[in-house]
mmCIF file as gemmi writes it, N, C-alpha and C atoms, coordinates in Angstrom:
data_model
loop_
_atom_site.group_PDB
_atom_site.id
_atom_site.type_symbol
_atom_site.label_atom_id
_atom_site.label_alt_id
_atom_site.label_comp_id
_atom_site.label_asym_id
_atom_site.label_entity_id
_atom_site.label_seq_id
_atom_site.pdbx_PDB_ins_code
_atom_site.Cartn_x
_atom_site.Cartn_y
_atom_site.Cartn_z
_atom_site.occupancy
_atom_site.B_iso_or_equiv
_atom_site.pdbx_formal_charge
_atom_site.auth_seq_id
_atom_site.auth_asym_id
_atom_site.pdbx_PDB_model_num
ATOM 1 N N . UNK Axp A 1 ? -8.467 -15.653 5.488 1 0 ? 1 A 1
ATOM 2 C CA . UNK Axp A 1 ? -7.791 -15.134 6.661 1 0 ? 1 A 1
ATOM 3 C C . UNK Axp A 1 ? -8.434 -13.795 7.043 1 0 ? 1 A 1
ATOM 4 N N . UNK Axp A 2 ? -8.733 -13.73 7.988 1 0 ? 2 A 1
ATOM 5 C CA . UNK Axp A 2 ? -9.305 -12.86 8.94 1 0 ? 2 A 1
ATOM 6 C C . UNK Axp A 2 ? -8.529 -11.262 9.105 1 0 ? 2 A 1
ATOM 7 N N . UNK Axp A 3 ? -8.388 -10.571 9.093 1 0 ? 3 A 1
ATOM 8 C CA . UNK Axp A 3 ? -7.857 -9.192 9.35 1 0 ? 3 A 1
ATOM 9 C C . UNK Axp A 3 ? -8.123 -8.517 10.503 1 0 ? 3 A 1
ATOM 10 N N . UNK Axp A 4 ? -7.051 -8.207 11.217 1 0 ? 4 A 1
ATOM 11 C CA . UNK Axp A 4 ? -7.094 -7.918 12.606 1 0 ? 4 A 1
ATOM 12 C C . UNK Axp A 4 ? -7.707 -6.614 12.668 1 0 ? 4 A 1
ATOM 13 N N . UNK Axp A 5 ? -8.218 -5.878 13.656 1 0 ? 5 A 1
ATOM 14 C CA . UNK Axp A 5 ? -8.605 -4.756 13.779 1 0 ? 5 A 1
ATOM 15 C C . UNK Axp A 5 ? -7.853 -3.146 13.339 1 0 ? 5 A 1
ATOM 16 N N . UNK Axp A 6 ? -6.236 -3.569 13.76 1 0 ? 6 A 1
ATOM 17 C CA . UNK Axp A 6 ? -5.658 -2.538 13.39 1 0 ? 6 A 1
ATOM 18 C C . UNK Axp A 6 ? -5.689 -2.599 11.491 1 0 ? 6 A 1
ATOM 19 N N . UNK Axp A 7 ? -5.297 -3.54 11.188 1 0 ? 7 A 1
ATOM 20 C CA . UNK Axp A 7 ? -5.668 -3.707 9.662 1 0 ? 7 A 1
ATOM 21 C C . UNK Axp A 7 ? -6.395 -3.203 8.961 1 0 ? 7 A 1
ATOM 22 N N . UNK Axp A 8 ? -7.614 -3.783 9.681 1 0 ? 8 A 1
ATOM 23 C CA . UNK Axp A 8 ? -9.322 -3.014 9.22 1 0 ? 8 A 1
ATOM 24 C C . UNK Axp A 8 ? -8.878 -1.415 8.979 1 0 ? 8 A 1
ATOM 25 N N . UNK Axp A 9 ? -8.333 -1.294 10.115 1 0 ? 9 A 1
ATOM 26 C CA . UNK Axp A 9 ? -8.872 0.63 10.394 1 0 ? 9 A 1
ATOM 27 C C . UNK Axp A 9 ? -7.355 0.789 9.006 1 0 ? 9 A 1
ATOM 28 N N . UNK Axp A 10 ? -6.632 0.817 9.482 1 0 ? 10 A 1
ATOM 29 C CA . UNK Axp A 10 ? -5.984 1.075 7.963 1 0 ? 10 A 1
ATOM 30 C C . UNK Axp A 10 ? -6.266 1.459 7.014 1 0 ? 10 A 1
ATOM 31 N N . UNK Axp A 11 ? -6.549 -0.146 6.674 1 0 ? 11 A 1
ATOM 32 C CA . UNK Axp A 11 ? -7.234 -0.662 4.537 1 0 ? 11 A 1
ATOM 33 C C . UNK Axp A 11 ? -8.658 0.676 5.232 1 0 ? 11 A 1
ATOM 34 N N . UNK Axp A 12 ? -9.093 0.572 5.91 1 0 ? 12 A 1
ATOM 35 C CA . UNK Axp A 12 ? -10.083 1.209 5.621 1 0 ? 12 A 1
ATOM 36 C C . UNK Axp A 12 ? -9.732 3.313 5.728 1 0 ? 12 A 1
ATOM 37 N N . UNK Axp A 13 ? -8.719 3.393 6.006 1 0 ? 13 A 1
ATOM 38 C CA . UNK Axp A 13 ? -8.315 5.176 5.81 1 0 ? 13 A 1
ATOM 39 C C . UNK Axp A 13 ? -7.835 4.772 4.184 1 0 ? 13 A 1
ATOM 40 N N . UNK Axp A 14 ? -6.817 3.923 4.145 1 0 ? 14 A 1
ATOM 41 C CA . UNK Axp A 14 ? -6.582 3.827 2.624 1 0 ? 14 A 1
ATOM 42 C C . UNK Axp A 14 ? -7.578 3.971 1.366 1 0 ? 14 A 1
ATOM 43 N N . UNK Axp A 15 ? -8.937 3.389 1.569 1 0 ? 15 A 1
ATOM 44 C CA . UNK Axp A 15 ? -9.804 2.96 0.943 1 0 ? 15 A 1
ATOM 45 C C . UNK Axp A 15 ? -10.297 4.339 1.25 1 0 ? 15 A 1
ATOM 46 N N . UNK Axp A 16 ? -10.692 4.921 1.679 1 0 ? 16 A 1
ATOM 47 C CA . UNK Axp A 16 ? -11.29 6.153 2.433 1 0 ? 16 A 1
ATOM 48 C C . UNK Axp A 16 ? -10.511 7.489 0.944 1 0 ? 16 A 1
ATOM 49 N N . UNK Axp A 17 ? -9.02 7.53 1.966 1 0 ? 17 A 1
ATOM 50 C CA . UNK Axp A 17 ? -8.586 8.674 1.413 1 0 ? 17 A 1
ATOM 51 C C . UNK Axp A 17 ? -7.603 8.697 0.018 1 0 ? 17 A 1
ATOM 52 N N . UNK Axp A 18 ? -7.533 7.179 -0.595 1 0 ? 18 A 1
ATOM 53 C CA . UNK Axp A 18 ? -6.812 6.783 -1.786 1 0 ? 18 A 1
ATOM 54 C C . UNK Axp A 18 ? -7.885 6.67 -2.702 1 0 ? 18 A 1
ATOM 55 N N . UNK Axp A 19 ? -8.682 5.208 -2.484 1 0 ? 19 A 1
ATOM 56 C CA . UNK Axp A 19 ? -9.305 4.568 -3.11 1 0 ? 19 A 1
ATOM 57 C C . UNK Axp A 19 ? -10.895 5.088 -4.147 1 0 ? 19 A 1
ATOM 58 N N . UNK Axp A 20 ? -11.596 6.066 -2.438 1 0 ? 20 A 1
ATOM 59 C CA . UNK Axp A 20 ? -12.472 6.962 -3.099 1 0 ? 20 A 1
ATOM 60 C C . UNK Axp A 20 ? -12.468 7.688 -4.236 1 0 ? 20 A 1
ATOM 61 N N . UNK Axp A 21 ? -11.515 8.802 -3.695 1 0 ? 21 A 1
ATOM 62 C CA . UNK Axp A 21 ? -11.583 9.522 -4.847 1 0 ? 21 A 1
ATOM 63 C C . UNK Axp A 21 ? -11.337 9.08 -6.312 1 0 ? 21 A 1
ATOM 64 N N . UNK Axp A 22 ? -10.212 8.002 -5.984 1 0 ? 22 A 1
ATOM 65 C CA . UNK Axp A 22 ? -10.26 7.169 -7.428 1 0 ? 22 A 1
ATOM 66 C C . UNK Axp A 22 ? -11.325 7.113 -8.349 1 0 ? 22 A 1
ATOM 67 N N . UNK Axp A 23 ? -12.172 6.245 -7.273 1 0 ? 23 A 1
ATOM 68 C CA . UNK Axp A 23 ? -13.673 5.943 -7.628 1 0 ? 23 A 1
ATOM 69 C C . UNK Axp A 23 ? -14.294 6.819 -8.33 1 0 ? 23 A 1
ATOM 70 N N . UNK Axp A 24 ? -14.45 8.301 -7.697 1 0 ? 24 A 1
ATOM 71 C CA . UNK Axp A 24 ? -15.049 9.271 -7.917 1 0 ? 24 A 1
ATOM 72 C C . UNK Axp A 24 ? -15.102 9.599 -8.94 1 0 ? 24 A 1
ATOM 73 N N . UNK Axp A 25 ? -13.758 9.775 -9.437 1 0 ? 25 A 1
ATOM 74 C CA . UNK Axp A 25 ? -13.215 10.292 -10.433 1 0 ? 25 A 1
ATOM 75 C C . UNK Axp A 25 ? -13.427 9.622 -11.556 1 0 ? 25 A 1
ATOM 76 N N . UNK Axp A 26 ? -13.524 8.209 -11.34 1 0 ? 26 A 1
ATOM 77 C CA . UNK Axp A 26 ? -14.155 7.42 -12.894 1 0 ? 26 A 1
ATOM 78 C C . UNK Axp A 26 ? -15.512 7.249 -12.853 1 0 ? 26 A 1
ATOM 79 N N . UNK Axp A 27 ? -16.388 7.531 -11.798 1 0 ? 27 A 1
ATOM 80 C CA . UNK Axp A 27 ? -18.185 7.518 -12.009 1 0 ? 27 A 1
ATOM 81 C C . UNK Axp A 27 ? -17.91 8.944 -13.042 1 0 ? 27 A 1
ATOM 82 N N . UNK Axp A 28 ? -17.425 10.129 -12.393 1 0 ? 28 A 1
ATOM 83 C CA . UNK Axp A 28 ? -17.78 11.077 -13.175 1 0 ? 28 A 1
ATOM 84 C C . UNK Axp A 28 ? -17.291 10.874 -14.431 1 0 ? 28 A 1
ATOM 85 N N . UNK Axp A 29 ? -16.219 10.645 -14.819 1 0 ? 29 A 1
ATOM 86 C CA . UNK Axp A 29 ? -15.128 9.985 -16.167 1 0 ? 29 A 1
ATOM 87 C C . UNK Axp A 29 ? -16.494 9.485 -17 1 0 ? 29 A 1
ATOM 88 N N . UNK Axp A 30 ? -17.404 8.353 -16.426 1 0 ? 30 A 1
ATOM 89 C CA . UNK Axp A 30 ? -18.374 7.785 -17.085 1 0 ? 30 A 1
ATOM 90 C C . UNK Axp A 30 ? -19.884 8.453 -17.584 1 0 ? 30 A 1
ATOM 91 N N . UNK Axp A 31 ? -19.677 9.181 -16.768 1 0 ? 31 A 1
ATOM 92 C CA . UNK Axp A 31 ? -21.39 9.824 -16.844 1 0 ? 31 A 1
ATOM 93 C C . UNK Axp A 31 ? -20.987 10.608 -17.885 1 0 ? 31 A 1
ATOM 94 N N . UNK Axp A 32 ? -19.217 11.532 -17.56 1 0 ? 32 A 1
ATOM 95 C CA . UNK Axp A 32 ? -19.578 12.414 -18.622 1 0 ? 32 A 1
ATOM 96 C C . UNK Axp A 32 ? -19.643 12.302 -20.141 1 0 ? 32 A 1
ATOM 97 N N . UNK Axp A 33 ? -19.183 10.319 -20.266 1 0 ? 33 A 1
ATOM 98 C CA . UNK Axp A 33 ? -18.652 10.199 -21.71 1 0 ? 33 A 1
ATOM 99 C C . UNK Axp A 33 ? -20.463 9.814 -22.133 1 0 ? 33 A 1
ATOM 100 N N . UNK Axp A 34 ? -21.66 10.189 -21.682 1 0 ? 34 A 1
ATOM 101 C CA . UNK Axp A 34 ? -22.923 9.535 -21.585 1 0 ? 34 A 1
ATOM 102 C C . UNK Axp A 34 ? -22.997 10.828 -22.158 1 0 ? 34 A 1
ATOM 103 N N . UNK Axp A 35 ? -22.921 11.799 -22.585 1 0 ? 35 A 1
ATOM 104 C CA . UNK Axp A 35 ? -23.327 13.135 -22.598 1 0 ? 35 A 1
ATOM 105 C C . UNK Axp A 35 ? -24.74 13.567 -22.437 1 0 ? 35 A 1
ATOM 106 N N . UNK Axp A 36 ? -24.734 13.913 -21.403 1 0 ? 36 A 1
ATOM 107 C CA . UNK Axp A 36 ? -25.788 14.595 -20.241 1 0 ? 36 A 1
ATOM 108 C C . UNK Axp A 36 ? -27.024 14.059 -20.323 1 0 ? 36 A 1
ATOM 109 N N . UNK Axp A 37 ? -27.1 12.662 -19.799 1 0 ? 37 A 1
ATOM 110 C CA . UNK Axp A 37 ? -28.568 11.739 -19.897 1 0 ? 37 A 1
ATOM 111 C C . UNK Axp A 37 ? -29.207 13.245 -19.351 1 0 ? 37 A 1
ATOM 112 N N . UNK Axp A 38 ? -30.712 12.679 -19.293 1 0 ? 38 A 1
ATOM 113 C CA . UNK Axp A 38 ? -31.895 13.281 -18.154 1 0 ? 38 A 1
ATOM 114 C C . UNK Axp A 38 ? -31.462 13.518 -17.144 1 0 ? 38 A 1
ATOM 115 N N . UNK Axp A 39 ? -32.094 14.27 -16.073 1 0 ? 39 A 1
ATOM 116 C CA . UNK Axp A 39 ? -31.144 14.906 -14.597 1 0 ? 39 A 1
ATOM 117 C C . UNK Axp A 39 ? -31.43 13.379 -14 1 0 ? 39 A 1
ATOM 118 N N . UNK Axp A 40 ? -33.129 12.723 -14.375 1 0 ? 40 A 1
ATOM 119 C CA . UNK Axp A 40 ? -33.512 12.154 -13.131 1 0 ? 40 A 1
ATOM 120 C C . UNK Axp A 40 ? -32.215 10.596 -13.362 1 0 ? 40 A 1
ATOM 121 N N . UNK Axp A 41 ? -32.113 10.224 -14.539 1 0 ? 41 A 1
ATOM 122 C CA . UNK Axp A 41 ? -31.206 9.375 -14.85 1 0 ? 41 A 1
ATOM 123 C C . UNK Axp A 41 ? -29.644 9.175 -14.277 1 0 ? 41 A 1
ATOM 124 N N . UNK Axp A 42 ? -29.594 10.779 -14.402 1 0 ? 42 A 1
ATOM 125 C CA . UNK Axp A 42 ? -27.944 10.894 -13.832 1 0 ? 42 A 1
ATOM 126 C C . UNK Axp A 42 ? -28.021 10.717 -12.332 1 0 ? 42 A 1
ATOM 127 N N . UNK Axp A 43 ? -28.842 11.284 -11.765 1 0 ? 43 A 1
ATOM 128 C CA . UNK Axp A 43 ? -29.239 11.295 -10.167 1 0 ? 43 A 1
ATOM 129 C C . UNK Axp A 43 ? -29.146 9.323 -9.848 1 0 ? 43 A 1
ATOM 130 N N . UNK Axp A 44 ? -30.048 8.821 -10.619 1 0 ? 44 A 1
ATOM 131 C CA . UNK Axp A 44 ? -29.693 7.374 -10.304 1 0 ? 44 A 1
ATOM 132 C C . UNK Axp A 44 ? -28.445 6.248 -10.714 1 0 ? 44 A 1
ATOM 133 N N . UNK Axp A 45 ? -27.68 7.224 -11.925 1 0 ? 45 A 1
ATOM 134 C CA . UNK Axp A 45 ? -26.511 6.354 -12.106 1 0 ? 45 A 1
ATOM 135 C C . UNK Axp A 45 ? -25.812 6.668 -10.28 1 0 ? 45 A 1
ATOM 136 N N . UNK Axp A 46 ? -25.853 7.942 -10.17 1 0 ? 46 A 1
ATOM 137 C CA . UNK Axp A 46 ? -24.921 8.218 -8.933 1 0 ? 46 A 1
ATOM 138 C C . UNK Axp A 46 ? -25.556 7.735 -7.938 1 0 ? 46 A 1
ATOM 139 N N . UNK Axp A 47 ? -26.374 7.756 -7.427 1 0 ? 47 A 1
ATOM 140 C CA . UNK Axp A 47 ? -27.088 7.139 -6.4 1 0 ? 47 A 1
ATOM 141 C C . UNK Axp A 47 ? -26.692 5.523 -6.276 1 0 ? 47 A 1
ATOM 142 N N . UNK Axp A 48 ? -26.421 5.103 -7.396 1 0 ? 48 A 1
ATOM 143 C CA . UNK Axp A 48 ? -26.696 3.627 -7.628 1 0 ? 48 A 1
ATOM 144 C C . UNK Axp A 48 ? -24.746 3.594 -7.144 1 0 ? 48 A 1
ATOM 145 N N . UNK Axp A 49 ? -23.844 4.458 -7.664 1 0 ? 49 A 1
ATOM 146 C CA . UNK Axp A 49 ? -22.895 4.372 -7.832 1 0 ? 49 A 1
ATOM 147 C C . UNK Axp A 49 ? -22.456 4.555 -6.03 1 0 ? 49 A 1
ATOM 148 N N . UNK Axp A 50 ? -22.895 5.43 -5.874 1 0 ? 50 A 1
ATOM 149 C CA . UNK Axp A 50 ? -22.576 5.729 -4.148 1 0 ? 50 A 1
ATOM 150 C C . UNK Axp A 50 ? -22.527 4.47 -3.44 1 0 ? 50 A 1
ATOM 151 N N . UNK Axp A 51 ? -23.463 3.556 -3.757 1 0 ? 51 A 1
ATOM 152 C CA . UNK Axp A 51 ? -23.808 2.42 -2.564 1 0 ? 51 A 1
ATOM 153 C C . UNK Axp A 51 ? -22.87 1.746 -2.966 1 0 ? 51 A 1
ATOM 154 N N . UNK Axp A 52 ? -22.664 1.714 -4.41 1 0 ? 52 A 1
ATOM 155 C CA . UNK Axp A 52 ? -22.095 0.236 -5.037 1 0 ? 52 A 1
ATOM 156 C C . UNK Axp A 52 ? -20.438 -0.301 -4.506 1 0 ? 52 A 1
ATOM 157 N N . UNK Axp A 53 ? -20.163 1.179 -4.32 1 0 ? 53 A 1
ATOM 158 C CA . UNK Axp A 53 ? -18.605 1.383 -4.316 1 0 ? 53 A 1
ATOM 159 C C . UNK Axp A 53 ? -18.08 0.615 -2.495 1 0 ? 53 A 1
ATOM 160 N N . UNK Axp A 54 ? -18.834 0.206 -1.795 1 0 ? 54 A 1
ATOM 161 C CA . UNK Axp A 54 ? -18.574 0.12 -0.646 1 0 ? 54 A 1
ATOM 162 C C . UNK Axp A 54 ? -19.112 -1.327 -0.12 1 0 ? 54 A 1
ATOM 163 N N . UNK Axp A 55 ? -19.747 -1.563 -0.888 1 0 ? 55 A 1
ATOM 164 C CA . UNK Axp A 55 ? -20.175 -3.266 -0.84 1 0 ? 55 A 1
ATOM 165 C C . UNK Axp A 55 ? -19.337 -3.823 -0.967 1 0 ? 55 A 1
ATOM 166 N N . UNK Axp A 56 ? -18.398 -4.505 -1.509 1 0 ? 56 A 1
ATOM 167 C CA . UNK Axp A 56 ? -17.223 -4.869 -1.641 1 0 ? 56 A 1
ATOM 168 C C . UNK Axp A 56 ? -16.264 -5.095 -0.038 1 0 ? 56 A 1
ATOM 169 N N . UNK Axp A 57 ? -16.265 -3.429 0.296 1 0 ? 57 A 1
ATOM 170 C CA . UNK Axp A 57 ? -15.478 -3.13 1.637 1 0 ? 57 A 1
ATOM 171 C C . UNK Axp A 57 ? -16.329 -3.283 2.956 1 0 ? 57 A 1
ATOM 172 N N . UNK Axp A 58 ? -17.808 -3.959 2.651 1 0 ? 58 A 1
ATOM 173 C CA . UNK Axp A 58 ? -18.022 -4.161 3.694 1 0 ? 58 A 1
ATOM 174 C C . UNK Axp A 58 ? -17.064 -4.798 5.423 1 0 ? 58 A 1
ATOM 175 N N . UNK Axp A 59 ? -16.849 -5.876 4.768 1 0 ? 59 A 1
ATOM 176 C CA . UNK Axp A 59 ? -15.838 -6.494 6.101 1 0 ? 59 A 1
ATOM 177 C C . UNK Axp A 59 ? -14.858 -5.463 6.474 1 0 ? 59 A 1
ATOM 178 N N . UNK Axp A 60 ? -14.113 -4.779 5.549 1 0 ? 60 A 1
ATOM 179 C CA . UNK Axp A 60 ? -13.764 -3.801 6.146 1 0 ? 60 A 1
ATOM 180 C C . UNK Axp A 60 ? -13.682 -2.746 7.005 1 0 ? 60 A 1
ATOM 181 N N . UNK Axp A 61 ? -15.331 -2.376 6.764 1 0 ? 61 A 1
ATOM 182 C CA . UNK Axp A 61 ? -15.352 -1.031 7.579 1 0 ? 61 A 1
ATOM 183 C C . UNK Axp A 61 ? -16.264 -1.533 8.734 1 0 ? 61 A 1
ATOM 184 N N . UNK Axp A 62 ? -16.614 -2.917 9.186 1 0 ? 62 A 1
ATOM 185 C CA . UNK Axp A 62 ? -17.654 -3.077 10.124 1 0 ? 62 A 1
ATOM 186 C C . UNK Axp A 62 ? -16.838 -3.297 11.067 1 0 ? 62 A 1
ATOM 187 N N . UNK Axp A 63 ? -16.858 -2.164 11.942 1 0 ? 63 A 1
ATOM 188 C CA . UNK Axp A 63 ? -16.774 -2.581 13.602 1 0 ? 63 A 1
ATOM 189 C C . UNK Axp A 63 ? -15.87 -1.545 13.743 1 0 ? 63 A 1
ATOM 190 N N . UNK Axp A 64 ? -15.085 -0.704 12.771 1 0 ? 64 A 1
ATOM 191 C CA . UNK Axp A 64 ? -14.366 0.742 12.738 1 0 ? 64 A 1
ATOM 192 C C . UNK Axp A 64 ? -14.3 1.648 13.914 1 0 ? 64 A 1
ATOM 193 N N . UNK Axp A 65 ? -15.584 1.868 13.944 1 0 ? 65 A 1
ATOM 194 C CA . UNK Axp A 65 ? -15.948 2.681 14.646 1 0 ? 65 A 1
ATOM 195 C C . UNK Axp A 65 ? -15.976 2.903 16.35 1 0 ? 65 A 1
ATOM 196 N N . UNK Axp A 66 ? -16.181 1.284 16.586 1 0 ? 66 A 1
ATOM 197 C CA . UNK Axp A 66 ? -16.001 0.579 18.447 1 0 ? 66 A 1
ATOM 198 C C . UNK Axp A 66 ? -14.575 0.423 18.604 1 0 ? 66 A 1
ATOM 199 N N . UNK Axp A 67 ? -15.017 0.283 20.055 1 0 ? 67 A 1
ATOM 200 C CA . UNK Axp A 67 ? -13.375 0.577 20.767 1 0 ? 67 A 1
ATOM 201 C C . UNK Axp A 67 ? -12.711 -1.178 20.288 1 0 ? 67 A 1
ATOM 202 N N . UNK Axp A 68 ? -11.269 -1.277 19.748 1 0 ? 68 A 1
ATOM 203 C CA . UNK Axp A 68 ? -10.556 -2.606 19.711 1 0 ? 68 A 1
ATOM 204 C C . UNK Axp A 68 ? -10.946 -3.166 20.522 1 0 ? 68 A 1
ATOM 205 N N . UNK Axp A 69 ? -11.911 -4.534 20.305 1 0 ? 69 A 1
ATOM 206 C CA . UNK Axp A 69 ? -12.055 -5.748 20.68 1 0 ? 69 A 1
ATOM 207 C C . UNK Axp A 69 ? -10.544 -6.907 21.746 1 0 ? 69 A 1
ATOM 208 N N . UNK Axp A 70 ? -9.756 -6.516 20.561 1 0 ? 70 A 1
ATOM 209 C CA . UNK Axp A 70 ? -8.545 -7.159 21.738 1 0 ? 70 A 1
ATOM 210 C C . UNK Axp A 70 ? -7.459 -6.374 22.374 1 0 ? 70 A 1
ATOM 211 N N . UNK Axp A 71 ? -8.471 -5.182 23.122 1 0 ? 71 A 1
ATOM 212 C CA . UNK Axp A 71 ? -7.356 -4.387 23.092 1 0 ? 71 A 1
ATOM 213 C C . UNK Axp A 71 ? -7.318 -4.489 25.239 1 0 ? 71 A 1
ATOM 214 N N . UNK Axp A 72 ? -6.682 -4.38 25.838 1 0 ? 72 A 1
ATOM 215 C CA . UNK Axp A 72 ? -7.366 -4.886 27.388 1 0 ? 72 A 1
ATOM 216 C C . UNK Axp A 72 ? -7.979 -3.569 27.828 1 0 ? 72 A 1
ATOM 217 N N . UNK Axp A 73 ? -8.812 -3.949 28.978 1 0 ? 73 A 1
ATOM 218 C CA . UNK Axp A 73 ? -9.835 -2.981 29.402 1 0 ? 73 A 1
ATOM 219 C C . UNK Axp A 73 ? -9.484 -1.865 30.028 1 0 ? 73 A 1
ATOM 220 N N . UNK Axp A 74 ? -8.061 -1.529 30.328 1 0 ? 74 A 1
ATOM 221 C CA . UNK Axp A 74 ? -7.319 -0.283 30.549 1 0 ? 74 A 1
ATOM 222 C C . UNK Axp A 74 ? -7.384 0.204 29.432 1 0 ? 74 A 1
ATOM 223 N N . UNK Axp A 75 ? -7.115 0.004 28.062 1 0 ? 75 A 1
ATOM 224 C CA . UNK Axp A 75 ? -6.484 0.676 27.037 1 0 ? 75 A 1
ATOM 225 C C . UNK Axp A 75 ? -7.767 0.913 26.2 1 0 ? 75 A 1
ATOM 226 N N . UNK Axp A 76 ? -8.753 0.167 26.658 1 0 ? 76 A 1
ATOM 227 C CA . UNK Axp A 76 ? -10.422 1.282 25.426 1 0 ? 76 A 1
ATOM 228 C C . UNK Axp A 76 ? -10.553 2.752 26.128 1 0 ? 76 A 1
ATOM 229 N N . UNK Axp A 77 ? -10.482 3.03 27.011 1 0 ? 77 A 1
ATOM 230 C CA . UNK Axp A 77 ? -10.71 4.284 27.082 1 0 ? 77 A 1
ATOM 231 C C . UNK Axp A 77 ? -9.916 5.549 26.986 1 0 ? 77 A 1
């Protein structure tokens, strides 16, 4: 089932301003129980970690940004 636009934008502030920092908070949780690989190592757990976290929410966050699709042509602007 499909998720309507207002939905999207939602799950996606939720995911944004809940979910992230969650995230955040256990990459670092992890790196630090690694005790202090190489810089260039740590640079790529996080790097790797940045992208990873949002793949998932793709369908989510695509199309966020444009005016509602079913919204009528008085009400996009």
């Amino acid at each position: 089932m499909a998720l309507s636009y207002k939905a999207r934008r939602r799950w996606s502030l939720v995911i944004l301003l809940v979910g992230l920092p969650i995230y955040i908070m256990a990459a670092v949780t992890v790196m630090n129980m690694l005790d202090r690989p190489p810089i260039w190592v740590e640079f790529l757990v996080y790097v790797a970690l940045g992208v990873v976290w949002a793949l998932p929410f793709k369908a989510v966050f695509t199309g966020i940004g444009q005016p509602d699709p079913d919204a009528k042509p008085e009400e996009r602007g």
